[in-house]
Z-matrix of the N, CA and C atoms (Angstrom, degrees):
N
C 1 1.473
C 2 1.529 1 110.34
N 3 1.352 2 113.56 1 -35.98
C 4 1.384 3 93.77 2 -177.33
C 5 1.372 4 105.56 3 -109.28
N 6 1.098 5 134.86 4 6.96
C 7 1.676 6 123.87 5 143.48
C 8 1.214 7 106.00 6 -52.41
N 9 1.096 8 136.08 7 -54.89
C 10 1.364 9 140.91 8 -154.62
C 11 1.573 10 102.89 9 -75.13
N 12 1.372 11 113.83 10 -15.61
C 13 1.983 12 112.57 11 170.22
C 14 1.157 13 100.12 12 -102.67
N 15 1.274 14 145.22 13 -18.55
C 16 1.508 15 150.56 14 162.75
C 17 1.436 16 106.89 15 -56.31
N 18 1.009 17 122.56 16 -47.14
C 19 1.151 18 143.34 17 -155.34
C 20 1.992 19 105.05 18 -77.62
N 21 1.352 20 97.82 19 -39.08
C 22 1.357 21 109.96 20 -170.29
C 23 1.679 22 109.58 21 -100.98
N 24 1.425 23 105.85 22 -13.25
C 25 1.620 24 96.79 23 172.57
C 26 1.376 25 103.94 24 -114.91
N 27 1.724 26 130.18 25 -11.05
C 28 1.180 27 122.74 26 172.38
C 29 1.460 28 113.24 27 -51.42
N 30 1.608 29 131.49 28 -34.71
C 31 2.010 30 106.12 29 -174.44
C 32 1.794 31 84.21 30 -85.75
N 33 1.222 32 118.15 31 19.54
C 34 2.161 33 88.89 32 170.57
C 35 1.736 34 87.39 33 -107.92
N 36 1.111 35 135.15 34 -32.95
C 37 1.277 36 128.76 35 -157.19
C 38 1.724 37 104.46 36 -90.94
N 39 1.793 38 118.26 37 -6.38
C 40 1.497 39 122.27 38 178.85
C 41 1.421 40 108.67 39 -24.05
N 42 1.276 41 95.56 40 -67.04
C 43 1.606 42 130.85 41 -122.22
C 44 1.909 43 83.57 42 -93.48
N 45 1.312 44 116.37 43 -19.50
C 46 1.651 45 112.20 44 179.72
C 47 1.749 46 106.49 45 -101.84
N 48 1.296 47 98.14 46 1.81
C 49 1.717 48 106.26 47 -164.15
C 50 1.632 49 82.65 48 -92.17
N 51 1.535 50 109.20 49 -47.70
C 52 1.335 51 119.72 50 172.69
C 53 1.795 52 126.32 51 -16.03
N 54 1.894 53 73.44 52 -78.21
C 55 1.751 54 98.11 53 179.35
C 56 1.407 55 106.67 54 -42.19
N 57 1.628 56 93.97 55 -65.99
C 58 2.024 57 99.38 56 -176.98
C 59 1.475 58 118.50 57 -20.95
N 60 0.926 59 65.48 58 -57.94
C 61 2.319 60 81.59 59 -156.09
C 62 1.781 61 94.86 60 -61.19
N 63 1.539 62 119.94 61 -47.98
C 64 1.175 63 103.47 62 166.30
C 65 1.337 64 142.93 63 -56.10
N 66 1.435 65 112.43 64 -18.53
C 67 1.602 66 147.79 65 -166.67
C 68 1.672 67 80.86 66 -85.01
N 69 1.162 68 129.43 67 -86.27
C 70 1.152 69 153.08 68 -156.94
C 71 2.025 70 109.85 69 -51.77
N 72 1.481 71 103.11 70 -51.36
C 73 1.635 72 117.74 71 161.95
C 74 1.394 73 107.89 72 -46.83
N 75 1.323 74 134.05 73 -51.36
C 76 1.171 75 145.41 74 -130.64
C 77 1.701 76 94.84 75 -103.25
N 78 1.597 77 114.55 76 -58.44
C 79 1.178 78 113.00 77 -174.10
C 80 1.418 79 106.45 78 -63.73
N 81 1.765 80 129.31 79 -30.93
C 82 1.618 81 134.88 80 -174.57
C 83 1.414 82 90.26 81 -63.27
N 84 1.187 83 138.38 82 -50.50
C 85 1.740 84 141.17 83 -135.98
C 86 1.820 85 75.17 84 -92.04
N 87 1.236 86 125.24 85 -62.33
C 88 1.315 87 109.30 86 -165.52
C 89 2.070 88 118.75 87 -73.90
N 90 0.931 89 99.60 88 -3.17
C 91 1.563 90 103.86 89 -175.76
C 92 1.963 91 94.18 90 -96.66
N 93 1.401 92 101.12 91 -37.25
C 94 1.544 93 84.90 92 178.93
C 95 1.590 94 117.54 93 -91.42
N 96 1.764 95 107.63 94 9.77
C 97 1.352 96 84.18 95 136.69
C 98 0.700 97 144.55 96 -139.41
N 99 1.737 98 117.12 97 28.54
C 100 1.439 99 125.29 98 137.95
C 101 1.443 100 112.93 99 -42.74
N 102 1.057 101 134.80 100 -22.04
C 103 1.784 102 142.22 101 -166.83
C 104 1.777 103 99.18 102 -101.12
N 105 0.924 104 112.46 103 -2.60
C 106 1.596 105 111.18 104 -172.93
C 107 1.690 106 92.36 105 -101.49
N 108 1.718 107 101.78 106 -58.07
C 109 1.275 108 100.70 107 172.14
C 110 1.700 109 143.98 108 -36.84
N 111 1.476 110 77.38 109 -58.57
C 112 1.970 111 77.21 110 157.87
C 113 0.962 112 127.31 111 -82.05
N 114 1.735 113 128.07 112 0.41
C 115 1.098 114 115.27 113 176.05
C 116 1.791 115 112.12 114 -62.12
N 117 1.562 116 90.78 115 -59.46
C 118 1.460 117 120.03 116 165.30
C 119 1.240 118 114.73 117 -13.68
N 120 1.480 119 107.86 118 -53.55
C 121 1.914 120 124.53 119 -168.30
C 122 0.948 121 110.21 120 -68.88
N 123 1.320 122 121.75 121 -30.83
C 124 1.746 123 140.27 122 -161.05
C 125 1.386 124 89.35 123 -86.80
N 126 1.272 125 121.32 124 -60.28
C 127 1.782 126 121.95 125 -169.17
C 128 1.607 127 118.14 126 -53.28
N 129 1.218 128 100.09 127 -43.67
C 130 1.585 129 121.52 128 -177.11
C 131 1.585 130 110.61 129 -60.95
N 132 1.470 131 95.11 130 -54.72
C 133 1.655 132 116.34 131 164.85
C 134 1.371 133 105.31 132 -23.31
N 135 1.480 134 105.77 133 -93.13
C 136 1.252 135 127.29 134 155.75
C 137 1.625 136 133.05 135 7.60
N 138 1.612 137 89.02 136 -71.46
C 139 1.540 138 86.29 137 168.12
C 140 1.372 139 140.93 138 -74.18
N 141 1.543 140 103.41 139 -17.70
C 142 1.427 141 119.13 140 -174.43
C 143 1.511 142 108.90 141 -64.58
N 144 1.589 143 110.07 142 -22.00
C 145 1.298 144 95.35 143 -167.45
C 146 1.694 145 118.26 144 -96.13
């Protein structure tokens, strides 16, 4: 039964499954490199002293 409602709203929900995952790629790619960044800051930190 509920394949069969999966089934019938999965081609309306494609195209938002779409967005997601791009929404979702985009914020991972940008949070890890905010996380690269400070890593960076921390290292630099580091050396100065």
């Amino acid at each position: 039964m509920l394949f069969l409602v999966i089934t019938q709203i999965y081609p309306v929900t494609y195209q938002w499954t779409d967005m997601f995952f791009i929404v979702v790629a985009t914020s991972t790619v940008l949070s890890g490199a905010d996380y690269m960044w400070i890593w960076i800051k921390q290292v630099i930190l580091q050396e100065r002293r």
